[in-house]
Biotite code that builds the C-alpha atoms (Angstrom):
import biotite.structure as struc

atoms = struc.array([
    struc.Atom([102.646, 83.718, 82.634], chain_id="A", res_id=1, res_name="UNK", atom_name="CA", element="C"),
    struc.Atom([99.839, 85.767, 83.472], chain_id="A", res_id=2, res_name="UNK", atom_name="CA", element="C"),
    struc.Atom([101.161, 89.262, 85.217], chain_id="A", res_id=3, res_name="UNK", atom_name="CA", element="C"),
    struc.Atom([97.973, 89.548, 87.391], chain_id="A", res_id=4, res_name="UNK", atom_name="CA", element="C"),
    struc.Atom([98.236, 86.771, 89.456], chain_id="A", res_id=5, res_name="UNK", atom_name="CA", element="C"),
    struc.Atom([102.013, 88.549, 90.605], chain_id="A", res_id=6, res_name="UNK", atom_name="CA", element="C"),
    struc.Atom([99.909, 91.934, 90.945], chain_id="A", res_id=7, res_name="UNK", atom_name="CA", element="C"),
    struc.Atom([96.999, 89.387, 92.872], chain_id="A", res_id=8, res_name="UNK", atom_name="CA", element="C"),
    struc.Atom([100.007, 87.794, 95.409], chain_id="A", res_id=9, res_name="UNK", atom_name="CA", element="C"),
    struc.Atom([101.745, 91.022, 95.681], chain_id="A", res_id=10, res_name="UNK", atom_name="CA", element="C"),
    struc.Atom([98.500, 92.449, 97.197], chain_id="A", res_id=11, res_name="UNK", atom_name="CA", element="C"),
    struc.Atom([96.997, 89.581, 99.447], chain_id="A", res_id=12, res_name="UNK", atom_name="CA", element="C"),
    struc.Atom([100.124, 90.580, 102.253], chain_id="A", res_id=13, res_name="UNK", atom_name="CA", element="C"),
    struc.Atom([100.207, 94.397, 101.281], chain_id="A", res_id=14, res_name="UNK", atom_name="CA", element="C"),
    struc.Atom([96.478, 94.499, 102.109], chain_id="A", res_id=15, res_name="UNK", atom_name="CA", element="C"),
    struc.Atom([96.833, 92.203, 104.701], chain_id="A", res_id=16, res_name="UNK", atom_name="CA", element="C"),
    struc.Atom([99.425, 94.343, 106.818], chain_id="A", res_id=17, res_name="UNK", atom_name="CA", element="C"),
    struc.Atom([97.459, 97.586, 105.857], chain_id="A", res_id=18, res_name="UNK", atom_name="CA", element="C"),
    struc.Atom([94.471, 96.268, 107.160], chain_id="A", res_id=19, res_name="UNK", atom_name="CA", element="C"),
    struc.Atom([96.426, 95.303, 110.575], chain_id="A", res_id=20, res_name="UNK", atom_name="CA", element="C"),
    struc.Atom([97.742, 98.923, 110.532], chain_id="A", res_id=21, res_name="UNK", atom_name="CA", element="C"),
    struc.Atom([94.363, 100.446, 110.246], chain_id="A", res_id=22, res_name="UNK", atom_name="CA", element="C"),
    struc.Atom([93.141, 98.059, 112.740], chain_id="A", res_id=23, res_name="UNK", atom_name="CA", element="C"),
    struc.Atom([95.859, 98.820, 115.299], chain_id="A", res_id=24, res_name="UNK", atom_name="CA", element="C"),
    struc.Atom([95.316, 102.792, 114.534], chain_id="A", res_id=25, res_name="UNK", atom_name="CA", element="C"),
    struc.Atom([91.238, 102.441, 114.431], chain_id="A", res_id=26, res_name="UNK", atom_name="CA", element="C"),
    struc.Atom([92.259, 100.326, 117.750], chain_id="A", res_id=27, res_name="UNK", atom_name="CA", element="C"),
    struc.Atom([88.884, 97.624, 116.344], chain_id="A", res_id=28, res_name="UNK", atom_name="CA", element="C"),
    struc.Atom([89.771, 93.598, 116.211], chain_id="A", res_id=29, res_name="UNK", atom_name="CA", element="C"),
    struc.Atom([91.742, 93.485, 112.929], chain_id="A", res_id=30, res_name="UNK", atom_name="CA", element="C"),
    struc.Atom([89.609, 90.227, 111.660], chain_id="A", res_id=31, res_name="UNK", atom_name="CA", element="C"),
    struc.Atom([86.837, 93.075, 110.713], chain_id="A", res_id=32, res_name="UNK", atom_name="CA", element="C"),
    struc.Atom([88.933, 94.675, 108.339], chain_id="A", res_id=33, res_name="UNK", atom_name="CA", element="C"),
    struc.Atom([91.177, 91.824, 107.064], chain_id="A", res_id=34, res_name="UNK", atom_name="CA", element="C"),
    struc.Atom([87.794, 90.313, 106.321], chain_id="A", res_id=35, res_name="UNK", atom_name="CA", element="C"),
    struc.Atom([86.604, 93.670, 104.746], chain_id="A", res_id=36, res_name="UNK", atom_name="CA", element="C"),
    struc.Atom([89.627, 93.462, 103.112], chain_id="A", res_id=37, res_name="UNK", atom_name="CA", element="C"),
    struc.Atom([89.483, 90.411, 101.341], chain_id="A", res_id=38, res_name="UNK", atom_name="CA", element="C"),
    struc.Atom([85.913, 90.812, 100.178], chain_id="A", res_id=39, res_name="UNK", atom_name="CA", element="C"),
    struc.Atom([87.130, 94.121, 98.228], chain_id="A", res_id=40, res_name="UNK", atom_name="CA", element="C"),
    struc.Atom([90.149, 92.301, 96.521], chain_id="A", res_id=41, res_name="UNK", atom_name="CA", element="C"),
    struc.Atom([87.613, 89.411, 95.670], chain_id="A", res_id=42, res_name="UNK", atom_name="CA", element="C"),
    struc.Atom([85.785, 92.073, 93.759], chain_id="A", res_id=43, res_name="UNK", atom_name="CA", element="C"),
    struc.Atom([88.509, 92.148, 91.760], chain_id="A", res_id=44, res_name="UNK", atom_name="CA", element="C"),
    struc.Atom([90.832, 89.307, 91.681], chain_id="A", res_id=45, res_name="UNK", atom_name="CA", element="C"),
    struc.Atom([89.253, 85.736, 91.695], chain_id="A", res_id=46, res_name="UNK", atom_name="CA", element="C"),
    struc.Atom([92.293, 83.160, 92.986], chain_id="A", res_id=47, res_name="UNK", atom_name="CA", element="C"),
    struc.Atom([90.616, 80.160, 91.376], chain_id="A", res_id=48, res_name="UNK", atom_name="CA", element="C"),
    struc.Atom([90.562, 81.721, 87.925], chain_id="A", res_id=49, res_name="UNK", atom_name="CA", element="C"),
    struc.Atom([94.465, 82.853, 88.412], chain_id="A", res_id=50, res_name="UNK", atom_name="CA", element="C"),
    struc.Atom([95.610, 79.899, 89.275], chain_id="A", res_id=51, res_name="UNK", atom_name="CA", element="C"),
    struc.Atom([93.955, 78.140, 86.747], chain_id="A", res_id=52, res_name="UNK", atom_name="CA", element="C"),
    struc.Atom([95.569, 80.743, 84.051], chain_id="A", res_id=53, res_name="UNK", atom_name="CA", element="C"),
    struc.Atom([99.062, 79.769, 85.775], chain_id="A", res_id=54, res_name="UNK", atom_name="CA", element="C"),
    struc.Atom([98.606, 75.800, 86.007], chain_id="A", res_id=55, res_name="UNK", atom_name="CA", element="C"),
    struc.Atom([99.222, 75.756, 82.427], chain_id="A", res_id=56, res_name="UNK", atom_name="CA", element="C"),
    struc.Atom([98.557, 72.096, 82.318], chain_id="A", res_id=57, res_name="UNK", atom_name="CA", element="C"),
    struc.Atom([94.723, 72.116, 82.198], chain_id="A", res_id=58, res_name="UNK", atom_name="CA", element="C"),
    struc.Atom([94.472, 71.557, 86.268], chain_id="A", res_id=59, res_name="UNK", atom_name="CA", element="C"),
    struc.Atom([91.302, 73.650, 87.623], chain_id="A", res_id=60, res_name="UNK", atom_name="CA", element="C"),
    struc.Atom([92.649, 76.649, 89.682], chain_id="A", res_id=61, res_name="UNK", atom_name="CA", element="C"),
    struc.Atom([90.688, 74.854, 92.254], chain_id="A", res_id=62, res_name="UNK", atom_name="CA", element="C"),
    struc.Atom([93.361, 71.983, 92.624], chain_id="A", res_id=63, res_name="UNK", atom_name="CA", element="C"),
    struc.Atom([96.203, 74.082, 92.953], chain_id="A", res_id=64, res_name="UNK", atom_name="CA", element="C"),
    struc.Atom([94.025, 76.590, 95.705], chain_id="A", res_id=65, res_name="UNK", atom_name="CA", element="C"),
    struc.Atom([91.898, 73.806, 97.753], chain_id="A", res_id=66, res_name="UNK", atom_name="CA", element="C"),
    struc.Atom([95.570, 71.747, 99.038], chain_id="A", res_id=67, res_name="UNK", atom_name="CA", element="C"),
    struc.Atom([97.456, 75.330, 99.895], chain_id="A", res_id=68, res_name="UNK", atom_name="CA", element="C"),
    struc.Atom([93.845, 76.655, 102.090], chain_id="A", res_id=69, res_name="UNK", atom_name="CA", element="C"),
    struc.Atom([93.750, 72.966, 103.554], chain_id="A", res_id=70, res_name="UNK", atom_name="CA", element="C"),
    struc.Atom([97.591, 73.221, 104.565], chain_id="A", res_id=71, res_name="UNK", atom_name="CA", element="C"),
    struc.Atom([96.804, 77.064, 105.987], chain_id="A", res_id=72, res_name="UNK", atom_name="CA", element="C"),
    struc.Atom([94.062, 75.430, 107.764], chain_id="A", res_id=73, res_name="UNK", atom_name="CA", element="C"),
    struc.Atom([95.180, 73.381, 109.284], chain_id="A", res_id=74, res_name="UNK", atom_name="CA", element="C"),
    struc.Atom([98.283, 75.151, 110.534], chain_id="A", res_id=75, res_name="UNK", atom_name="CA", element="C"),
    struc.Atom([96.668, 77.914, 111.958], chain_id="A", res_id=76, res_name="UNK", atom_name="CA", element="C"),
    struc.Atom([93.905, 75.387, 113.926], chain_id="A", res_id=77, res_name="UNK", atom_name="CA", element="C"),
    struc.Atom([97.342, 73.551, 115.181], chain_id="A", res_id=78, res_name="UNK", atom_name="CA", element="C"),
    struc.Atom([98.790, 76.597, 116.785], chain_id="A", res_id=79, res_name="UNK", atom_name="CA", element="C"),
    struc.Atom([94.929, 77.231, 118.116], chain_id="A", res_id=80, res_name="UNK", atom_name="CA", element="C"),
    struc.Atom([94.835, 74.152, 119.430], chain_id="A", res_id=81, res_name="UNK", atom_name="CA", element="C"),
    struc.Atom([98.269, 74.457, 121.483], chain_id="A", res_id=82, res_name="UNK", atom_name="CA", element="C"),
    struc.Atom([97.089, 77.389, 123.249], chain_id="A", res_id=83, res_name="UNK", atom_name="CA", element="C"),
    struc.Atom([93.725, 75.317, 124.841], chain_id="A", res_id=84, res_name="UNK", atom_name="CA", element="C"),
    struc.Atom([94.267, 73.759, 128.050], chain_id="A", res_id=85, res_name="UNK", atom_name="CA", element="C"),
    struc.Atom([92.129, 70.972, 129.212], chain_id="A", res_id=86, res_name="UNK", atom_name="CA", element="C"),
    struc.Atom([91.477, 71.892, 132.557], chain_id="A", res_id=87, res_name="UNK", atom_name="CA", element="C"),
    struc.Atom([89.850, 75.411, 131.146], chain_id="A", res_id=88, res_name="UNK", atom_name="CA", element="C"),
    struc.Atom([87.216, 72.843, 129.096], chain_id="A", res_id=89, res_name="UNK", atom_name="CA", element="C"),
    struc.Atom([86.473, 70.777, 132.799], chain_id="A", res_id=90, res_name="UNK", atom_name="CA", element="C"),
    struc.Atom([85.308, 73.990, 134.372], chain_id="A", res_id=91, res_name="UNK", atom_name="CA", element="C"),
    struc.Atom([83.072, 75.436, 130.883], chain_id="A", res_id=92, res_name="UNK", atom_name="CA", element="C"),
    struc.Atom([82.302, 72.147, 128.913], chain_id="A", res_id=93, res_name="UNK", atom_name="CA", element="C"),
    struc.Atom([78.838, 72.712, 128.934], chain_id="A", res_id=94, res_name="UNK", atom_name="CA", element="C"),
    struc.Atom([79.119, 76.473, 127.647], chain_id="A", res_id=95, res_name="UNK", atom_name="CA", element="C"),
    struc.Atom([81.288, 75.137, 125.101], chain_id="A", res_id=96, res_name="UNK", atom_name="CA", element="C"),
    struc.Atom([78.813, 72.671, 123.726], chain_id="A", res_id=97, res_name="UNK", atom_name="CA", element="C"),
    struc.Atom([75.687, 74.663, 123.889], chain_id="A", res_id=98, res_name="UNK", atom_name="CA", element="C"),
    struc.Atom([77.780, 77.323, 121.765], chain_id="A", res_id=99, res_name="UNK", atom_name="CA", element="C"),
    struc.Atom([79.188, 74.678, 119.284], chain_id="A", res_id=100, res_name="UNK", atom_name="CA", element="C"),
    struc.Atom([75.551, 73.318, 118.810], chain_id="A", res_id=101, res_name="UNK", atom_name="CA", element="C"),
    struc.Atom([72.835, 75.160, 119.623], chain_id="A", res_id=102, res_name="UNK", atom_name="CA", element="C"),
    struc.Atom([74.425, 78.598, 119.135], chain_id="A", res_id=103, res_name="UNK", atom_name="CA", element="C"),
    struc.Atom([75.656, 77.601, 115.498], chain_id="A", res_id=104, res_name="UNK", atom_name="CA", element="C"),
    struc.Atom([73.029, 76.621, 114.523], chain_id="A", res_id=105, res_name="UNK", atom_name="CA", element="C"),
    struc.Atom([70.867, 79.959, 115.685], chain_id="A", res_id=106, res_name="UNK", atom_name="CA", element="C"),
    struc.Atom([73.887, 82.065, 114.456], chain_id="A", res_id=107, res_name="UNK", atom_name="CA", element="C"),
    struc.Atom([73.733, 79.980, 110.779], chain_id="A", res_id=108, res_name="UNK", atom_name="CA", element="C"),
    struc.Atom([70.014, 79.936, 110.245], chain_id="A", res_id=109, res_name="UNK", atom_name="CA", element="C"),
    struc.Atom([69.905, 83.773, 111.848], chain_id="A", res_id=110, res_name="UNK", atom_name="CA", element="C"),
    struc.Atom([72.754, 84.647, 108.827], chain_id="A", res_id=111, res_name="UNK", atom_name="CA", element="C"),
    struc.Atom([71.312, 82.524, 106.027], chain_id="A", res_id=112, res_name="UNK", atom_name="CA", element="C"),
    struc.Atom([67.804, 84.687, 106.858], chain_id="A", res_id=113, res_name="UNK", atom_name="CA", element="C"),
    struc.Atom([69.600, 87.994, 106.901], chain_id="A", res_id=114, res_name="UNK", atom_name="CA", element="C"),
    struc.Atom([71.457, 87.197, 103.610], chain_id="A", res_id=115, res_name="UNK", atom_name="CA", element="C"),
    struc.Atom([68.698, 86.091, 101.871], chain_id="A", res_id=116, res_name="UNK", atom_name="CA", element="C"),
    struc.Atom([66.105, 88.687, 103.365], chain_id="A", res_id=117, res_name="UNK", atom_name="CA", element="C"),
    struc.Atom([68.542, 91.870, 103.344], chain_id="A", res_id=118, res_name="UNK", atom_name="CA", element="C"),
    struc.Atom([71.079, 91.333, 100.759], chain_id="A", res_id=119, res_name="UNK", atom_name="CA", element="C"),
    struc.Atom([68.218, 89.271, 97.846], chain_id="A", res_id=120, res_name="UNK", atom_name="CA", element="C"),
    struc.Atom([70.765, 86.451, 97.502], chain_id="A", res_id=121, res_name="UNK", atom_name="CA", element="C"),
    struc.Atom([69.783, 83.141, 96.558], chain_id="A", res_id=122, res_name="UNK", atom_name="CA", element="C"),
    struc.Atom([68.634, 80.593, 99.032], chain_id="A", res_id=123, res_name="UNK", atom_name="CA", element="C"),
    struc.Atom([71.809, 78.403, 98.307], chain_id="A", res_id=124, res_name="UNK", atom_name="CA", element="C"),
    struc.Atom([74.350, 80.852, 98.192], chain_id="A", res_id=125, res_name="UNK", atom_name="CA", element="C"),
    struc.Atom([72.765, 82.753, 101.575], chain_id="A", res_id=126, res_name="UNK", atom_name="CA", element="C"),
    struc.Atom([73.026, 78.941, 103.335], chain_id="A", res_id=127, res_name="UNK", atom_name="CA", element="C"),
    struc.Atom([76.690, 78.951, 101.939], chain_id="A", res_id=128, res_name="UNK", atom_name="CA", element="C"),
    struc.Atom([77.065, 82.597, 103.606], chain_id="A", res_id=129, res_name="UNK", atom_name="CA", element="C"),
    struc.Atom([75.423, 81.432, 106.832], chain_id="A", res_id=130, res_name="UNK", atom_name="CA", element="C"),
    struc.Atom([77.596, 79.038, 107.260], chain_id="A", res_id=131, res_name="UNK", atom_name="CA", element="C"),
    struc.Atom([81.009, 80.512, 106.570], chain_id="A", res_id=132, res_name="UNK", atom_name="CA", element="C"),
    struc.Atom([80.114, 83.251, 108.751], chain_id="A", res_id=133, res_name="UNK", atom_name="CA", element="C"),
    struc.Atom([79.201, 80.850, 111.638], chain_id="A", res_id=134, res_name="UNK", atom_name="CA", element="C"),
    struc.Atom([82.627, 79.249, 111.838], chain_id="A", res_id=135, res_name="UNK", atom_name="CA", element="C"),
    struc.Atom([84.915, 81.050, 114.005], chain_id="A", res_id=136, res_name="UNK", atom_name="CA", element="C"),
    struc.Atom([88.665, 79.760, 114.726], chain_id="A", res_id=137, res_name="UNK", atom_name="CA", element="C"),
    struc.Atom([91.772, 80.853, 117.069], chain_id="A", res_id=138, res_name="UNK", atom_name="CA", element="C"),
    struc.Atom([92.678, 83.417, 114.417], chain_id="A", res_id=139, res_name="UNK", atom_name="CA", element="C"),
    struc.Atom([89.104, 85.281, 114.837], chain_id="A", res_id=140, res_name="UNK", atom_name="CA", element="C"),
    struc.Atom([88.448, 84.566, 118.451], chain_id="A", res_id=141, res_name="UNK", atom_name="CA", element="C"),
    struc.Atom([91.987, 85.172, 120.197], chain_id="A", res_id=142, res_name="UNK", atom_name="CA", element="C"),
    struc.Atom([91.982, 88.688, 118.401], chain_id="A", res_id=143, res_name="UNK", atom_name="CA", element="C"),
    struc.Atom([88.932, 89.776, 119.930], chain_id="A", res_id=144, res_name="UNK", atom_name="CA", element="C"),
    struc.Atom([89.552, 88.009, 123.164], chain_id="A", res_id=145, res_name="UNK", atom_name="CA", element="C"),
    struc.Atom([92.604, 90.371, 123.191], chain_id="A", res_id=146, res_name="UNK", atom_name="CA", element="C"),
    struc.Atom([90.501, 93.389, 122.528], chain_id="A", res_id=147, res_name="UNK", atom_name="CA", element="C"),
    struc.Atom([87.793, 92.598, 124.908], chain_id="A", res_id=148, res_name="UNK", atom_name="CA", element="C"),
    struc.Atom([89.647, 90.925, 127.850], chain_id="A", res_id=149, res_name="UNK", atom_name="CA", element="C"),
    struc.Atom([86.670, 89.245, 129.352], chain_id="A", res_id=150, res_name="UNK", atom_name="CA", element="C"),
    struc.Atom([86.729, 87.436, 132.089], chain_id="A", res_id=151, res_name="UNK", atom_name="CA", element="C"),
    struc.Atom([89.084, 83.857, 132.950], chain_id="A", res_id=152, res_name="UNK", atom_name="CA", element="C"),
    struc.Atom([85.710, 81.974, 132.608], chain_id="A", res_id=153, res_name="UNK", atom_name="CA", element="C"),
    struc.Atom([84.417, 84.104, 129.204], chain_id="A", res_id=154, res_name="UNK", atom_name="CA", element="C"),
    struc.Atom([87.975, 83.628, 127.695], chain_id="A", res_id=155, res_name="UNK", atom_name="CA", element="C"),
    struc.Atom([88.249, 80.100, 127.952], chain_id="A", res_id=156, res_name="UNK", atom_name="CA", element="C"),
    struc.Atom([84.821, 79.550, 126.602], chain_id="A", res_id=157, res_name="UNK", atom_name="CA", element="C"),
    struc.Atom([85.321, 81.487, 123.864], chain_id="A", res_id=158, res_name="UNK", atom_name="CA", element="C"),
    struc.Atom([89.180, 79.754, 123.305], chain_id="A", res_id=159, res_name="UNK", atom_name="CA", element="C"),
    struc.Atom([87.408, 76.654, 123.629], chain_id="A", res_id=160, res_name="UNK", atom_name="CA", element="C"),
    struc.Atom([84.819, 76.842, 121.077], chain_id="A", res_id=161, res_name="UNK", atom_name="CA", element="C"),
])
């Protein structure tokens, strides 16, 4: 078995809690470094190939990594999703689906252009880029919302979407 993928799993939490140190110490929403994080260990680790390397049966990495990210998933939008309470959504509905619509799609067309435009990437992989960057969950938002403390009304809008 393939000693990189231990030195690759060893890291991912290592990293992970440094970056929440930092964070803490830096006192910035730790989603900006976890994310910075995880781009720098992607520079040198790729997951899919590792797990392909470990399968040992001819599986693609991807079918080993694609059921354990769906399972994270949807775990962490579970435990968003007990924190929302419907009468916040009576009083901001509207917010909350002007930001889910119209505001995604700004913020995804707005990212795809800067990708593409600043950072020369291919028109595919900026749209891919755009995209991933528009979607947002409990795990970014209720950071920030922590750091920021906006309003009752801000708060649940942002929980919401």
């Amino acid at each position: 078995m393939n000693q990189d993928f231990f030195f690759y799993l060893a890291a991912v939490p290592v990293l992970g809690v440094l970056a929440q140190m930092i964070s803490h110490w830096l006192r910035l929403p730790s989603i900006l470094l976890l994310l910075l994080f995880g781009v720098l260990l992607g520079q040198f680790a790729n997951p899919d190939e590792l797990l392909k390397q470990i399968s040992g049966n001819g599986a693609t990495g991807s079918a080993v990594l694609f059921p354990v990210v769906s399972l994270a998933v949807a775990i962490i939008l579970f435990e968003g999703g007990l924190t929302l309470k419907l009468e916040d959504l009576r009083h901001s509905g509207a917010a909350v689906i002007r930001m889910v619509t119209l505001g995604a799609g700004i913020s995804w067309i707005l990212g795809t252009m800067a990708a593409w435009w600043c950072l020369g990437m291919d028109v595919r992989v900026a749209l891919l880029l755009g995209a991933v960057l528009v979607v947002t969950g409990p795990t970014v938002i209720a950071p920030l919302i922590r750091h920021i403390r906006p309003s009752r009304k801000i708060g649940s809008i942002l929980r919401w979407e």
